[in-house]
C-alpha positions as CSV (number, residue, x, y, z in Angstrom):
1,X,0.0,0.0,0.0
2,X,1.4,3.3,-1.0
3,X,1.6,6.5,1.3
4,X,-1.0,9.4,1.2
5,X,1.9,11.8,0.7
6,X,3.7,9.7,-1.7
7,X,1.0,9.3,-3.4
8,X,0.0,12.7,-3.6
9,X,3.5,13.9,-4.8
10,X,3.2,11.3,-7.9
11,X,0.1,12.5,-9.0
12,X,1.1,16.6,-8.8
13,X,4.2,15.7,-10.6
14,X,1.6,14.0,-13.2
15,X,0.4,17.6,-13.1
16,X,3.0,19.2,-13.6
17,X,4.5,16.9,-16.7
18,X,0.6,17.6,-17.8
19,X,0.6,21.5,-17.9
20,X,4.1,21.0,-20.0
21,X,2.4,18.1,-22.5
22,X,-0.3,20.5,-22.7
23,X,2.3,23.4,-23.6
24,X,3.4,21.2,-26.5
25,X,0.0,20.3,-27.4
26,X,-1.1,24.0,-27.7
27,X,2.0,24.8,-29.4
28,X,0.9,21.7,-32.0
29,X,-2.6,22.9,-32.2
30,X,-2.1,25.1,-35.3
31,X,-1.0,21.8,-37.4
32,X,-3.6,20.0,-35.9
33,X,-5.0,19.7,-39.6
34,X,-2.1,17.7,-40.3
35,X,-1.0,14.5,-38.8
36,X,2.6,15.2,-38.5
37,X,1.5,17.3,-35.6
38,X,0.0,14.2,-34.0
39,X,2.5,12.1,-34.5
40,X,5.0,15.1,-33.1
41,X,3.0,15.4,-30.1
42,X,2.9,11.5,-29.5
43,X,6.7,11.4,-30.0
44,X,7.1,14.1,-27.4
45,X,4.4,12.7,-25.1
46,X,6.1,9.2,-25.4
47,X,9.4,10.2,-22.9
48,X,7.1,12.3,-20.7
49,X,4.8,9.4,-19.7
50,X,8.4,6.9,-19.1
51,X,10.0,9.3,-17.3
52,X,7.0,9.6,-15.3
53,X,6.1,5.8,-14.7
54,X,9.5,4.9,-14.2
55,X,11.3,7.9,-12.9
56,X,9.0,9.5,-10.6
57,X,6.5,6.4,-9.7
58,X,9.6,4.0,-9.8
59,X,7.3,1.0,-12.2
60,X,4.6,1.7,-9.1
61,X,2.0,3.7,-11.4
62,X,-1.6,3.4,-11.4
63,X,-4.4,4.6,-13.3
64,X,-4.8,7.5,-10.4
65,X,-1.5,8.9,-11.0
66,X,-1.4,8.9,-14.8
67,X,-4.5,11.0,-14.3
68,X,-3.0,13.8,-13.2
69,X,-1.2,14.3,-16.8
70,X,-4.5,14.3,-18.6
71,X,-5.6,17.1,-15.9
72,X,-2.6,19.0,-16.1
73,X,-3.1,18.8,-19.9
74,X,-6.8,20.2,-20.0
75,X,-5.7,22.8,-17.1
76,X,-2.9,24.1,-19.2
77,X,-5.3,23.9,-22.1
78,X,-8.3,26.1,-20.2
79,X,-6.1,28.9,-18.5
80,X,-2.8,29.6,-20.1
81,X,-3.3,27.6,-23.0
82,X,-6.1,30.0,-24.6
83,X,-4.0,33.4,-24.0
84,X,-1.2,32.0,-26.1
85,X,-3.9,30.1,-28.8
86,X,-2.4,33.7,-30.8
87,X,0.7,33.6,-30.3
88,X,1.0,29.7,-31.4
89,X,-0.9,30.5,-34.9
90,X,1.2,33.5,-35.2
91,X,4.5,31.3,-35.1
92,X,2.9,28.6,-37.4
93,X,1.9,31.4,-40.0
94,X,5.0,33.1,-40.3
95,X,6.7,29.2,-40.2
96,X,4.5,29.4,-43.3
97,X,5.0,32.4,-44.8
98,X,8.9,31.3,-44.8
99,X,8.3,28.3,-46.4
100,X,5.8,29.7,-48.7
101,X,8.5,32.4,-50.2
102,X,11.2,29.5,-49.9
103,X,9.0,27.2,-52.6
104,X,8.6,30.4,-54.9
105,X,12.7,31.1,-54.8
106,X,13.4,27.5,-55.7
107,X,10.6,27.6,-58.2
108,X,12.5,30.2,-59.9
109,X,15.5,28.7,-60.0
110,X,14.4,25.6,-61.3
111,X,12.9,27.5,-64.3
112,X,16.0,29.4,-65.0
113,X,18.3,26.4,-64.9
114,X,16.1,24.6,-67.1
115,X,16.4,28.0,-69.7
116,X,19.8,27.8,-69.1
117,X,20.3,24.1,-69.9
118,X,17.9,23.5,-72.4
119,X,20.0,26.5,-74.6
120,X,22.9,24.6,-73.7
121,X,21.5,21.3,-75.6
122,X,19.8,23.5,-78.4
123,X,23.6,25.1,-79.1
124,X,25.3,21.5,-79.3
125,X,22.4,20.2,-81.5
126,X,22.7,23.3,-83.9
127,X,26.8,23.2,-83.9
């Protein structure tokens, strides 16, 4: 049988590792669309729930304790979690953006070294 105190520090460390699962997960959000964000999340969610069956609960965990990462997740999710819902998009759009202007620059440069090489077969077929 496990402690009252023990047991409550296991499950408020669950709560903490939550609120910073639900950090990535907000952080995520704007891909949600896309499931390279899910599979992102679940990679970064994966060493986050050993470190905290193994490391803080010592292979002692039970369904109490891995409760308190899904509750640190939705707390995370319904306080601080909606103030930075802007700042996440914002990130993700200007991620974008860069991309967006890196596709048209290569896109460009395809198309001029195709000019360039397809002169370059035209003047050996005409010599």
């Amino acid at each position: 049988m496990t402690a009252p105190g023990i047991a409550a520090a296991r499950f408020l460390w669950g709560v903490v590792l939550g609120l910073g699962l639900g950090l990535l997960y907000g952080f995520l959000r704007p891909l949600r669309r896309r499931h390279l964000a899910d599979a992102l999340f679940l990679i970064g969610a994966f060493p986050v729930w050993l470190y905290f069956c193994f490391g803080v609960c010592r292979g002692d965990f039970h369904l109490g304790y891995l409760s308190g990462l899904f509750i640190g997740g939705i707390l995370f999710h319904c306080t601080l979690g909606r103030l930075l819902q802007p700042v996440w998009k914002g990130f993700w759009g200007m991620i974008g953006r860069f991309f967006l202007v890196l596709k048209s620059f290569f896109r460009k440069i395809t198309c001029f070294l195709k000019k360039i090489i397809a002169s370059k077969k035209k003047k050996c077929t005409i010599e």
